[in-house]
MMTF fields as JSON, N, C-alpha, C and O atoms, coordinates in Angstrom:
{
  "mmtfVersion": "1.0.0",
  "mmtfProducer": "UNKNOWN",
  "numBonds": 479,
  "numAtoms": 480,
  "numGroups": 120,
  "numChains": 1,
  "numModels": 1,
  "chainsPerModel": [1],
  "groupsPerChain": [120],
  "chainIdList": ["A"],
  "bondAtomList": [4, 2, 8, 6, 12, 10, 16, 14, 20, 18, 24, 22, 28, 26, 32, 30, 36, 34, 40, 38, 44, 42, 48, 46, 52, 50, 56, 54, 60, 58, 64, 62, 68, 66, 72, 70, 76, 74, 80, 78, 84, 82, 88, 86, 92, 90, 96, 94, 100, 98, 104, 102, 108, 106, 112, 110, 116, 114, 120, 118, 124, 122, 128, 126, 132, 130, 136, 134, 140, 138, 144, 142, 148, 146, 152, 150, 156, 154, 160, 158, 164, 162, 168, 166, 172, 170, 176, 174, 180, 178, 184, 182, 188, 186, 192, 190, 196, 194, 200, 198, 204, 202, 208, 206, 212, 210, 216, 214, 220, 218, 224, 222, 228, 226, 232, 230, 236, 234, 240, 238, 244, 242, 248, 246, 252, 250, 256, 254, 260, 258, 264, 262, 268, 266, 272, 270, 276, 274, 280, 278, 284, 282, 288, 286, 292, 290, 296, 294, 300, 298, 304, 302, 308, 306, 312, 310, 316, 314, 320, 318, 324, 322, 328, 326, 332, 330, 336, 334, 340, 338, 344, 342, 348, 346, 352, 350, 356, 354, 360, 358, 364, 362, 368, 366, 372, 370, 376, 374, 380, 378, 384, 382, 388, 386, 392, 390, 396, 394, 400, 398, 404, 402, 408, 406, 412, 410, 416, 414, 420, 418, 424, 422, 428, 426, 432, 430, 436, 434, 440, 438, 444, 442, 448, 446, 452, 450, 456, 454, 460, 458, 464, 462, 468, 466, 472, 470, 476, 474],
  "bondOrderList": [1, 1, 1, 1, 1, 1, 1, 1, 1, 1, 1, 1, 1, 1, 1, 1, 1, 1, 1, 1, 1, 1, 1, 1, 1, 1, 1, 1, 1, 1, 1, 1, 1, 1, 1, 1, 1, 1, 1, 1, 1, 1, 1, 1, 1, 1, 1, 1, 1, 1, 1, 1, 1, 1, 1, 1, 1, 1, 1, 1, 1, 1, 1, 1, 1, 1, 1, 1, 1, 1, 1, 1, 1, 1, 1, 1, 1, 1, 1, 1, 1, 1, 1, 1, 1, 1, 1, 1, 1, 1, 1, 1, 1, 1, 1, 1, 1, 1, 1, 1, 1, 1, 1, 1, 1, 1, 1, 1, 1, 1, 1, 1, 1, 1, 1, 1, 1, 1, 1],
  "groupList": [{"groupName": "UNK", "atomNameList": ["N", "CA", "C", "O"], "elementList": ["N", "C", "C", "O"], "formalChargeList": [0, 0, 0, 0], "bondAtomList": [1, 0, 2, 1, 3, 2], "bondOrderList": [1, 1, 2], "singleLetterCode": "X", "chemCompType": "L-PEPTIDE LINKING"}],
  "groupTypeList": [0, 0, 0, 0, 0, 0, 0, 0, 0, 0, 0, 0, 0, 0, 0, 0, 0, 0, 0, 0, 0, 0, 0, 0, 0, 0, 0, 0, 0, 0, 0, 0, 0, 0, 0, 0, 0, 0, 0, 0, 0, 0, 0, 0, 0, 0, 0, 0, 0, 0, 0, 0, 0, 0, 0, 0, 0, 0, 0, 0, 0, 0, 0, 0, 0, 0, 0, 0, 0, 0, 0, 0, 0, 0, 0, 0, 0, 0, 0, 0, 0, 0, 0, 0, 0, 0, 0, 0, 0, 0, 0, 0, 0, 0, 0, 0, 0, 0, 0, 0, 0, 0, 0, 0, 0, 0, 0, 0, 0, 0, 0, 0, 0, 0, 0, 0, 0, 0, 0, 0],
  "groupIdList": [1, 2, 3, 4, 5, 6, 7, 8, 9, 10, 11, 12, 13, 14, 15, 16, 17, 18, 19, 20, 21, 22, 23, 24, 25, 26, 27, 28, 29, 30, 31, 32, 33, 34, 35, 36, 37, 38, 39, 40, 41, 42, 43, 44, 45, 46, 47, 48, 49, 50, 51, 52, 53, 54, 55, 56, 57, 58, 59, 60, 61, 62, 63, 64, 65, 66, 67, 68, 69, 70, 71, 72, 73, 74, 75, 76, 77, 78, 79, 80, 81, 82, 83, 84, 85, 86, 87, 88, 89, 90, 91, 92, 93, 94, 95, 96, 97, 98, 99, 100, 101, 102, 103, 104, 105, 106, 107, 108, 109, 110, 111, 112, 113, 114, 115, 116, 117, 118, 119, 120],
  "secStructList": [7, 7, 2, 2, 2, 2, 2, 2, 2, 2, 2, 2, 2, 2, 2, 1, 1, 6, 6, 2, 2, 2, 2, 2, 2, 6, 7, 7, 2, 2, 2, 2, 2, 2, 2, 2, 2, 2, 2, 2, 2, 2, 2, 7, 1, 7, 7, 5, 7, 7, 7, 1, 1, 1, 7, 7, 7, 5, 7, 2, 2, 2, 2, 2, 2, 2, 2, 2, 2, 2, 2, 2, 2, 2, 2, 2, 2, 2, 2, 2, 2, 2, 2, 2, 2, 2, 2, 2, 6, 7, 7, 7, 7, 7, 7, 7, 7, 7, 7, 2, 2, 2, 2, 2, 2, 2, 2, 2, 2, 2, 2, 2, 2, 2, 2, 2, 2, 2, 7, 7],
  "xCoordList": [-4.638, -5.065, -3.821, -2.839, -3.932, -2.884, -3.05, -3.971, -2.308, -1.993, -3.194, -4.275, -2.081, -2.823, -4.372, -5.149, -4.871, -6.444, -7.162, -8.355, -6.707, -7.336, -6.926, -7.825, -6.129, -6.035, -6.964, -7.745, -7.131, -8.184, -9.629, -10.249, -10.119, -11.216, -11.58, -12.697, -10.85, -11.374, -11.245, -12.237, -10.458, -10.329, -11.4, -11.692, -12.011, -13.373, -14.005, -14.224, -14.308, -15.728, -15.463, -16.413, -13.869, -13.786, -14.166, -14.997, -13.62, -13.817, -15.045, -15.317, -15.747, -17.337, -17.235, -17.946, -16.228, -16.275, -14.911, -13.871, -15.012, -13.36, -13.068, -11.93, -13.738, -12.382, -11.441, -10.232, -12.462, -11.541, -10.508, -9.344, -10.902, -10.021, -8.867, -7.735, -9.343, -8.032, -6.664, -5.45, -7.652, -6.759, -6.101, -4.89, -6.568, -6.003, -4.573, -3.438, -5.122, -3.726, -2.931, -1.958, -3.128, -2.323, -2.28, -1.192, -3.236, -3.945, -4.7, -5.657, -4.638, -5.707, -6.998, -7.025, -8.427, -9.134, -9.85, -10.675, -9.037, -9.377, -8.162, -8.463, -7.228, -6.34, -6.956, -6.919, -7.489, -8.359, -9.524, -9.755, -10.335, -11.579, -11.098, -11.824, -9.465, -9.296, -8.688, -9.371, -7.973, -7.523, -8.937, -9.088, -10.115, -11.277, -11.765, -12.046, -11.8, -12.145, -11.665, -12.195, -10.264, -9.081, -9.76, -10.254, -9.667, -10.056, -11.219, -11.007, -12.378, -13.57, -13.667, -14.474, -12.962, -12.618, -11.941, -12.505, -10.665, -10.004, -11.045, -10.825, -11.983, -12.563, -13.659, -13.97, -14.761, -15.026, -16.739, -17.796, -16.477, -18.254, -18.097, -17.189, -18.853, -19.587, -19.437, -20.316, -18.231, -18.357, -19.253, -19.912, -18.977, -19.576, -20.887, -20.91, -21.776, -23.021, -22.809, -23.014, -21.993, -21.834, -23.027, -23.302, -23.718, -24.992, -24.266, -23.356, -24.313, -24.234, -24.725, -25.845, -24.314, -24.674, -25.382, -26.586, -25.022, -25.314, -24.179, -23.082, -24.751, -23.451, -23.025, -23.782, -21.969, -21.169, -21.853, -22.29, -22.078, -22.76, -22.142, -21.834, -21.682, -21.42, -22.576, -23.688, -21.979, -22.923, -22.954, -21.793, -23.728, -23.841, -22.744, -22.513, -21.978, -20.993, -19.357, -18.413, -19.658, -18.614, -18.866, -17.926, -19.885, -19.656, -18.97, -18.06, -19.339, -18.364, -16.821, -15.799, -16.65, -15.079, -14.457, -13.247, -14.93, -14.437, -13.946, -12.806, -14.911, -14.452, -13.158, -12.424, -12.855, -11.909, -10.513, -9.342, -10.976, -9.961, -9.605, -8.476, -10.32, -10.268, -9.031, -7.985, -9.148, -8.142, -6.939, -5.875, -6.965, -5.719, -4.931, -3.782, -5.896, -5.099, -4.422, -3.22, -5.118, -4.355, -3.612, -2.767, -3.477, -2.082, -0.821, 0.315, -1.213, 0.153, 0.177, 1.258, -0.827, -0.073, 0.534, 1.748, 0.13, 1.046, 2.665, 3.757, 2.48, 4.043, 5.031, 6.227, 4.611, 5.333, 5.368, 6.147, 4.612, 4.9, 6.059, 6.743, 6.295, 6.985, 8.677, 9.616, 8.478, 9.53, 10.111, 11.325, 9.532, 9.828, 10.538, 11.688, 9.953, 10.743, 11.707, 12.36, 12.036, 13.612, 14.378, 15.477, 14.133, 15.295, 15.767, 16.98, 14.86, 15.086, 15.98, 16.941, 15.555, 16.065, 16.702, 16.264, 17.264, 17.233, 18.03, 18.937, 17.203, 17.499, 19.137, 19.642, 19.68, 21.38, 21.586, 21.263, 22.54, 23.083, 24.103, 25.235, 23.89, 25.376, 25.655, 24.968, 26.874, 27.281, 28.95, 30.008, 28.732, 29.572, 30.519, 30.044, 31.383, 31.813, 33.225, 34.223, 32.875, 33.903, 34.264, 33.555, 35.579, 35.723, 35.163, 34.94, 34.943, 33.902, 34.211, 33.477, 35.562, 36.418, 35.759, 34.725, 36.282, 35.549, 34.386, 33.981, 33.514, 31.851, 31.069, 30.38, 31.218, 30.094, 30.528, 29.716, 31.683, 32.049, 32.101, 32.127, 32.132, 32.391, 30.734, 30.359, 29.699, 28.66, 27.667, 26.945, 27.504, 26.7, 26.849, 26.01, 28.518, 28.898, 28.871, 28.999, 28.691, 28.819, 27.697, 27.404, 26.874, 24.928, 24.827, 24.492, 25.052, 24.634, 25.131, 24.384, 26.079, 26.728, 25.963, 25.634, 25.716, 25.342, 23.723, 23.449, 22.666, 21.772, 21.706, 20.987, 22.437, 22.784, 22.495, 21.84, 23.746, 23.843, 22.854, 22.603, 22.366, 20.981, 19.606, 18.539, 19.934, 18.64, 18.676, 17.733, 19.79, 19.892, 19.277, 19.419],
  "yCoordList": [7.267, 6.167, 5.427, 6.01, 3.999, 3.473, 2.306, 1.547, 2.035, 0.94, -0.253, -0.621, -0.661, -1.899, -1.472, -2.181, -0.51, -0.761, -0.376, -0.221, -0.096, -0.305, -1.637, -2.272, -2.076, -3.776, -4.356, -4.972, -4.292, -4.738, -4.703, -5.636, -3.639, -3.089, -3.67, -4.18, -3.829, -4.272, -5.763, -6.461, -6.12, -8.051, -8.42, -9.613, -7.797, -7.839, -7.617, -8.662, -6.776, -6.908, -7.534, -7.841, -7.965, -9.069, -10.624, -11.332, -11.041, -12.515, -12.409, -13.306, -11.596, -11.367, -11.912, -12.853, -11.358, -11.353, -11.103, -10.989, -11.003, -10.632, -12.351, -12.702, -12.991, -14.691, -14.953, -15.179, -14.841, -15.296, -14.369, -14.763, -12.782, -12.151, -12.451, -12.829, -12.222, -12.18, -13.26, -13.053, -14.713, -16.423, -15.348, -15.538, -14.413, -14.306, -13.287, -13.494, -12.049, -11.32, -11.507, -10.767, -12.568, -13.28, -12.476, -12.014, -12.203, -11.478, -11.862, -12.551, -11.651, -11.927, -11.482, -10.543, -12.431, -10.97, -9.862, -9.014, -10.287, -8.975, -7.777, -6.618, -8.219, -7.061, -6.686, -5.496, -7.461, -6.441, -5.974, -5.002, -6.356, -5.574, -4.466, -3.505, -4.564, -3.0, -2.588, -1.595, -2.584, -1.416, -1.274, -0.33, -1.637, -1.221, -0.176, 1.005, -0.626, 0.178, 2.063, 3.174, 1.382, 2.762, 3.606, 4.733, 2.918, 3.509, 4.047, 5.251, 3.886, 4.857, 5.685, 6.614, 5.441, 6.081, 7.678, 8.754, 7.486, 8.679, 9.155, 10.351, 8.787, 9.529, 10.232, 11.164, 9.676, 10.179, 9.755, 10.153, 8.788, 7.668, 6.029, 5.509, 5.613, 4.217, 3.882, 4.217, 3.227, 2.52, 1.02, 0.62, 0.517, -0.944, -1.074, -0.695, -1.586, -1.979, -3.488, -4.511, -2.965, -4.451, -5.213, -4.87, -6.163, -7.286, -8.311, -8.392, -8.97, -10.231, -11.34, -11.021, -12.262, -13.202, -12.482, -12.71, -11.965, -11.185, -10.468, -9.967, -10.591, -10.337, -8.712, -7.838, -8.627, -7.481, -6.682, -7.186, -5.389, -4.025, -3.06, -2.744, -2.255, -1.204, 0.119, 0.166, 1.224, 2.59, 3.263, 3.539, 3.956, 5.008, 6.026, 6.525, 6.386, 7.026, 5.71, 5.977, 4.274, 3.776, 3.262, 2.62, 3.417, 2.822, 3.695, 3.346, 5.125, 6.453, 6.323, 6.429, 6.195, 5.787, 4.216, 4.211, 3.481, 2.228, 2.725, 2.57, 3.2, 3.46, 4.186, 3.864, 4.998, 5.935, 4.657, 4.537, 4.126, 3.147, 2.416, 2.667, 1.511, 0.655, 1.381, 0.744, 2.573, 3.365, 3.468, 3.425, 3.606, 4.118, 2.678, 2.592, 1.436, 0.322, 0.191, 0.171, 0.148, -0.02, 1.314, 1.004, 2.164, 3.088, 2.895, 3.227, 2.255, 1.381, 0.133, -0.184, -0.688, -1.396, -1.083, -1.259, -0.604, 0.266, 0.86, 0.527, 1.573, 2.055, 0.964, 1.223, -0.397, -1.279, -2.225, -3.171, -2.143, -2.568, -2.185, -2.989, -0.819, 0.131, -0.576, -1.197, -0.224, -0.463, -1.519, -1.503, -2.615, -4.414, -4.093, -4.478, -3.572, -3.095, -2.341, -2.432, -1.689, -0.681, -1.779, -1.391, -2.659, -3.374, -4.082, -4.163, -4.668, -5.804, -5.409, -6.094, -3.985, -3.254, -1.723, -0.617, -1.843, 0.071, 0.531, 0.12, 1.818, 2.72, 3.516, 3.54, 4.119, 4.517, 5.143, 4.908, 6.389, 7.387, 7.433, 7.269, 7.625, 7.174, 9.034, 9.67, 9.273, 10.99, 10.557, 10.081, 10.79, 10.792, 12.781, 13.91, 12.454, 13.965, 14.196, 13.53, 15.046, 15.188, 16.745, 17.682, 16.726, 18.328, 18.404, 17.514, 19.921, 20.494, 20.107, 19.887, 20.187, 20.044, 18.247, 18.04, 17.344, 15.745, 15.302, 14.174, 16.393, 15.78, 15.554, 14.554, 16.379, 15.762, 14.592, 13.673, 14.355, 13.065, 12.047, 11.025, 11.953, 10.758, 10.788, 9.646, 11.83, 11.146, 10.567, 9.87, 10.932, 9.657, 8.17, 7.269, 8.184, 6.55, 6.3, 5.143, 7.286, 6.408, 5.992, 5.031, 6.914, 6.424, 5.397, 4.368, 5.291, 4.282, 2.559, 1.588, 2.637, 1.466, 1.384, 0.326, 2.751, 2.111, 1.564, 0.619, 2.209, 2.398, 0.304, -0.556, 0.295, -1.054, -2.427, -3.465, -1.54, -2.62, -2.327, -2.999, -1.595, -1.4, -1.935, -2.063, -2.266, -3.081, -4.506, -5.161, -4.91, -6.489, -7.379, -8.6],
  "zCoordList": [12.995, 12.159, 11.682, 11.224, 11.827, 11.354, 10.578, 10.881, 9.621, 8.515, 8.857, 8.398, 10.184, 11.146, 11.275, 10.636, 11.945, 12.102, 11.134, 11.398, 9.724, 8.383, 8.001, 7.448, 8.099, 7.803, 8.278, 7.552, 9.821, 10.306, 10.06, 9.549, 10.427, 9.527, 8.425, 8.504, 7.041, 6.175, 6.242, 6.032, 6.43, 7.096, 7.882, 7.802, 8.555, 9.105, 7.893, 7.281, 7.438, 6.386, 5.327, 4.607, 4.859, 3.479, 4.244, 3.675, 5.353, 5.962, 6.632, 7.43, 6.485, 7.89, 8.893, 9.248, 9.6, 10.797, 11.458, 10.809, 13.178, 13.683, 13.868, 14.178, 13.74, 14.117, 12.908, 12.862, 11.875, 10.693, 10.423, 10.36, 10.199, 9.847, 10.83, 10.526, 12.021, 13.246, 12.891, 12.87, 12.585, 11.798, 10.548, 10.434, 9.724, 8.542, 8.75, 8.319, 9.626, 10.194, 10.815, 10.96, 11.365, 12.735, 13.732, 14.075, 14.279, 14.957, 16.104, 15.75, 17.62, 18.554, 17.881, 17.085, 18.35, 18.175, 18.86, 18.524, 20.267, 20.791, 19.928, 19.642, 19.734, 19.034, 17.823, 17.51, 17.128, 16.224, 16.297, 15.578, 16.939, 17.855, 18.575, 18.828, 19.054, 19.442, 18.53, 18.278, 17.878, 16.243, 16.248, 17.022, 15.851, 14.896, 16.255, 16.055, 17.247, 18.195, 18.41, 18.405, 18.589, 18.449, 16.931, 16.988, 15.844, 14.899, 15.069, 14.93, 15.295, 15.458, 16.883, 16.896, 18.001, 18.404, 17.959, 18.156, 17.352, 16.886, 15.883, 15.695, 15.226, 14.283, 14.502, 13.762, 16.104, 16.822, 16.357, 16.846, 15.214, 15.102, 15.478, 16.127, 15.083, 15.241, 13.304, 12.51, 12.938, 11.726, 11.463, 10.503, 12.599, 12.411, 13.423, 14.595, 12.824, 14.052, 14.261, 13.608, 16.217, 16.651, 17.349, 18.499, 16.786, 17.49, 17.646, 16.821, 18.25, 18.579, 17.352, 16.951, 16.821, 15.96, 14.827, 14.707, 14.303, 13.354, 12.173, 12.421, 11.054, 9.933, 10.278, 10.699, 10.049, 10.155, 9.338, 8.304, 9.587, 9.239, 9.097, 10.246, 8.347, 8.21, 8.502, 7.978, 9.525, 9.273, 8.684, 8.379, 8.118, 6.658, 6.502, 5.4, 7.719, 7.864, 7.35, 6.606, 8.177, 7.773, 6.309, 5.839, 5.565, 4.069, 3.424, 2.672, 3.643, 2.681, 3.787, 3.109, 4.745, 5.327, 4.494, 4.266, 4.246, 4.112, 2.204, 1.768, 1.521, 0.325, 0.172, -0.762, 0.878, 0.676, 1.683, 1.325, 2.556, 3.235, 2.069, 1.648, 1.388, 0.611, -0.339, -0.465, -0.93, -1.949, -1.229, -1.846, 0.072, 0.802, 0.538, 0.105, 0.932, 1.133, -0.798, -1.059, -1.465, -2.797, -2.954, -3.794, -2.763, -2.933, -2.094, -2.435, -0.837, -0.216, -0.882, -1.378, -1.01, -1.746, -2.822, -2.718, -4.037, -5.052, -4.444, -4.905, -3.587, -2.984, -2.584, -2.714, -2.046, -1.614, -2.822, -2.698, -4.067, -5.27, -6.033, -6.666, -5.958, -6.619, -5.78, -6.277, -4.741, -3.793, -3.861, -3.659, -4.126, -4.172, -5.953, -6.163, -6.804, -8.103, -8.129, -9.168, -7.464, -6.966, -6.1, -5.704, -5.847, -4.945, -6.062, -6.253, -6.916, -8.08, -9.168, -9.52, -9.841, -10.5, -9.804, -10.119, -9.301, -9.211, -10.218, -10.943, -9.967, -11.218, -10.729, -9.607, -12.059, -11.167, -12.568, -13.733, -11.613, -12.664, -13.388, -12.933, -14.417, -14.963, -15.885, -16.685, -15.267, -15.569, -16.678, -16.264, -17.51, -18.608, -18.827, -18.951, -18.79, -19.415, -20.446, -20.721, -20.686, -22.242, -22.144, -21.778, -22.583, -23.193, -24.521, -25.341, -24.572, -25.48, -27.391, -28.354, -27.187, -29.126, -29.121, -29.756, -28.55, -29.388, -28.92, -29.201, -27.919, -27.58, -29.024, -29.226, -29.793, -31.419, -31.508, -31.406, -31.685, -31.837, -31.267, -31.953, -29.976, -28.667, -28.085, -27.82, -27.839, -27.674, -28.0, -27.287, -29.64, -29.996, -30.454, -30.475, -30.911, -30.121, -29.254, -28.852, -28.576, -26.661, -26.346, -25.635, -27.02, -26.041, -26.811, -26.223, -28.253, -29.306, -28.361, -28.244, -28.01, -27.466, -26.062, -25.526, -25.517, -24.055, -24.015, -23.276, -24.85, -25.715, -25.855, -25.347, -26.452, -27.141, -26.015, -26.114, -24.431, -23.146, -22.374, -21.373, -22.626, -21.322, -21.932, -21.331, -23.496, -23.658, -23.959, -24.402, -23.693, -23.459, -22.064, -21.999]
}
């Protein structure tokens, strides 16, 4: 199972149908008629009931698959959210050290000041 033929998949049932979605992924649509294909293939049912001129259908098997797809797709998106925020900001270590006789003394001016630059 891959990224791509859950993209597909649901781009079919948000646009109803494979032309539009296909215009929306930039996508042939025979290439996404085969991801959706490949995909019920490997899973080894029939998610969509294909008719001819007729609105896209889900089978009782693909409505409980599509729910759990649907979560997968918002937890990648979430991960590539997260990720686009680590390039912007990344996070970084900062290791301070002291001998033991002036640490009472040197680290809580030190955080106080750094404390100070990291929230500007």
């Amino acid at each position: 199972m891959t990224l791509t033929q859950i993209h597909a998949l649901l781009a079919v049932l948000e646009y109803g149908g494979f032309t539009e979605a296909s215009k929306r992924l930039y996508m042939t649509q025979s290439a996404v008629s085969q991801a959706i294909s490949a995909l019920e293939e490997e899973l080894g049912i029939d998610i969509l009931i294909r008719e001819r001129r007729k609105e896209i259908e889900l089978t009782a098997a693909g409505s409980r698959i599509v729910r759990h797809l649907r979560a997968i797709q918002r937890d990648v998106n979430a991960v590539k959210e997260i990720a686009e925020q680590e390039k912007k900001n990344p996070a970084r270590t900062l290791r301070i050290g002291c001998f033991p006789a002036p640490a009472p003394a040197f680290y809580p001016a030190s955080f106080a000041i750094l404390k100070a630059i990291i929230q500007m």
